[in-house]
C-alpha positions in Angstrom: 11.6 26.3 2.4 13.8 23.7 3.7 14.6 20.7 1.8 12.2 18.1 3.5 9.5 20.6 2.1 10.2 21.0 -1.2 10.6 16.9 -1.5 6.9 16.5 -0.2 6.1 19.6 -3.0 7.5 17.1 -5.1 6.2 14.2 -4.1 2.6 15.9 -4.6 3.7 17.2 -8.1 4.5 13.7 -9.2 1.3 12.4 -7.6 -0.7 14.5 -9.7 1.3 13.7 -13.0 0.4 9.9 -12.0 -3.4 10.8 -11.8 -3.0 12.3 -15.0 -1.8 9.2 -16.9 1.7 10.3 -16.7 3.3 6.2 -16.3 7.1 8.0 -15.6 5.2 9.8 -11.9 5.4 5.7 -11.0 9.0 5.6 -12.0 10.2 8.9 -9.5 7.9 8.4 -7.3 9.6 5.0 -6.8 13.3 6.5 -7.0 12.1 8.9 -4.3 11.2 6.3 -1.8 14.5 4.1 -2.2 17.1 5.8 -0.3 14.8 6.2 2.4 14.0 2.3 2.4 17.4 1.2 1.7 18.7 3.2 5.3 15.9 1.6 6.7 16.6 -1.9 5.7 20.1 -1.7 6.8 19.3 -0.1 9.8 16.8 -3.5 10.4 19.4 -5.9 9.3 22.9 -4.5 10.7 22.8 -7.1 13.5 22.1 -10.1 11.8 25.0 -11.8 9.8 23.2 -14.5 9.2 20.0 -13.0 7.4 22.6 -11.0 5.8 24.2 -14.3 4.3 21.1 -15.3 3.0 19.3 -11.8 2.2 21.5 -8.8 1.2 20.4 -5.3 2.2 19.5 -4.8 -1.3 17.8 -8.3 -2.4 15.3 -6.9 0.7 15.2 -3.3 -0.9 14.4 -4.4 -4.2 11.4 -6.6 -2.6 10.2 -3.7 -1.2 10.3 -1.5 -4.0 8.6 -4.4 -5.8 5.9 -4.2 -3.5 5.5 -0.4 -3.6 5.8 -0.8 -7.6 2.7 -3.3 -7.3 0.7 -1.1 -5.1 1.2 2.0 -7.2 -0.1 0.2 -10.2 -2.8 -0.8 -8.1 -3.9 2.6 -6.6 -2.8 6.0 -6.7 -2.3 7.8 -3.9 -4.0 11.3 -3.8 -1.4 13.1 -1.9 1.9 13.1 -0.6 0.9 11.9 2.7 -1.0 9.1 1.3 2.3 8.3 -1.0 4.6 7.9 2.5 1.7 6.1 4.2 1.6 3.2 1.3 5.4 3.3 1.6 5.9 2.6 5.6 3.5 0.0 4.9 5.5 -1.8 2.3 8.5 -2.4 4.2 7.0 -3.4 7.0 5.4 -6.3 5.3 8.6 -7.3 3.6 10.7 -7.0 7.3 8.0 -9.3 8.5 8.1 -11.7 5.6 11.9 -12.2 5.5 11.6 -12.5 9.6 9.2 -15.6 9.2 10.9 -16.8 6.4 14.1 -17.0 7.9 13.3 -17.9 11.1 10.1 -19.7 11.7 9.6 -23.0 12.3 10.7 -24.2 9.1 13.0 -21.6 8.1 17.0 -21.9 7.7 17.7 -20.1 10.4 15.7 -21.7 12.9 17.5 -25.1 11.5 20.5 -23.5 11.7 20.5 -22.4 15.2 18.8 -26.1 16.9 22.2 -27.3 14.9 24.3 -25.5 16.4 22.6 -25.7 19.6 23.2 -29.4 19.9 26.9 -29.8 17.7 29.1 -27.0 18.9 32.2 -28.3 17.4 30.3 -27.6 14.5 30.4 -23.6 14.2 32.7 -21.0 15.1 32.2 -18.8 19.0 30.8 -16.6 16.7 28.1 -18.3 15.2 27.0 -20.1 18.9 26.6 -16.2 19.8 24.4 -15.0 16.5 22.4 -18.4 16.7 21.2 -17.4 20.1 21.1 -14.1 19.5 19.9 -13.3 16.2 16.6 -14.8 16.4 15.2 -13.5 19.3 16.3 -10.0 18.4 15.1 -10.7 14.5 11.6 -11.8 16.4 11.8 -8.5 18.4 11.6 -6.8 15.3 9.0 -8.2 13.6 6.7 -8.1 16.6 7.8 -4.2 16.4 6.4 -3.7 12.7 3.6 -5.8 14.1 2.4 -4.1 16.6 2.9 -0.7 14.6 0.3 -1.8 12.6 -2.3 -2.0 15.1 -1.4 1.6 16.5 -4.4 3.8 16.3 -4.8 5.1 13.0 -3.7 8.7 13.6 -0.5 7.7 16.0 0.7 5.4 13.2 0.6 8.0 10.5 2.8 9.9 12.8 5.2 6.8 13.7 5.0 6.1 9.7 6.1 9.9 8.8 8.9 9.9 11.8 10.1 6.4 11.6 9.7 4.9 8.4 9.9 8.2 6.2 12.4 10.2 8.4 10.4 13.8 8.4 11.6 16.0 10.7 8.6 17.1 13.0 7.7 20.3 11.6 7.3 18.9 8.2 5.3 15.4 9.7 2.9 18.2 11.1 2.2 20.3 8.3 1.8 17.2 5.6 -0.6 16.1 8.3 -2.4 19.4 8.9 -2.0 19.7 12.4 0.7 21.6 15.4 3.8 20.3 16.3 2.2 20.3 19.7 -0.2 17.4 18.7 2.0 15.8 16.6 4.2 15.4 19.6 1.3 14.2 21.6 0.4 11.7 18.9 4.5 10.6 18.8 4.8 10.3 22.7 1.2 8.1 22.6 2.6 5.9 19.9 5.5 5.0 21.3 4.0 4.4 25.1 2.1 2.1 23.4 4.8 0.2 21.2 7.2 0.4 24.7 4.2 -1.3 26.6 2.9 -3.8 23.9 7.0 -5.0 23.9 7.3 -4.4 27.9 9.9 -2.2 27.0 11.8 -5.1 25.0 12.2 -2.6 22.0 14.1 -3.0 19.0 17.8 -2.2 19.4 17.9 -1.6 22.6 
């Protein structure tokens, strides 16, 4: 058993120690998911100095976990995959949040860049480039988590497990219950989607 399969077996241990009452389940299960979301959120946020200024990597983490926290108290999962499921969703909805926050209409980035936009003497090169940059891109983003949300049901579970969770294939396809054959299919359908939904303006690229 690899290690990816014995942190699901764990996962589903904790789980049950949470349906039993056990309050500390809330607490691992919580530890569990924060390296995970903490390589996610810097992986979201690496090209934006400015929402960097204002939100570090870890102010956005401990949102997140905040949320995930919440939900737990608020329903239990009933197995591992349910656990990862509630835990894509989370930090998608704070991604989105600080993306509207910062940058819509009345949000200090949006300020931010129509000031530079009509001073330039008053910011660096740099901060002309991120002001027309950064927002787009950050808006990119958030129409990404968005539009994983209304992915059919079974091809985002998959995107959630490969994505968001980082499971390698095998083990996405046996928390599932299914073959890596369909789990591929279901991977490949998810991200033809996403690609046309963005016409192919993805995230990063």
């Amino acid at each position: 058993m690899d290690g990816a399969s014995r942190q699901i077996e764990q996962v589903q241990l904790w789980i049950e120690r949470l349906q039993a009452g056990d309050a500390a389940a809330r607490e691992q299960l919580l530890g569990h998911a924060c390296d995970r979301l903490r390589r996610l959120t810097r992986k979201m946020l690496k090209d934006f100095a400015r929402v960097k200024r204002w939100e570090l990597t870890d102010d956005v983490l401990q949102n997140s976990l905040l949320r995930l926290w919440t939900a737990l108290g608020q329903v239990t999962p009933r197995t591992a995959r349910d656990f990862y499921t509630l835990a894509a969703l989370q930090i998608r909805r704070e991604l989105i949040d600080l993306a509207r926050h910062h940058y819509g209409p009345e949000g200090i980035g949006a300020n931010l860049a129509s000031s530079i936009r009509g001073d330039a003497s008053a910011s660096t090169p740099a901060d002309q480039a991120q002001s027309t940059l950064e927002p787009s891109q950050l808006a990119i983003w958030t129409e990404f988590h968005q539009q994983v949300d209304t992915l059919p049901d079974q091809e985002r579970e998959v995107f959630d497990l490969l994505w968001y969770q980082g499971l390698t294939q095998p083990n996405a396809a046996a928390l599932l219950g299914i073959s890596e054959a369909t789990l591929r299919r279901r991977w490949l359908a998810a991200r033809q989607r996403l690609h046309q939904a963005l016409k192919g303006n993805l995230p990063g690229s």
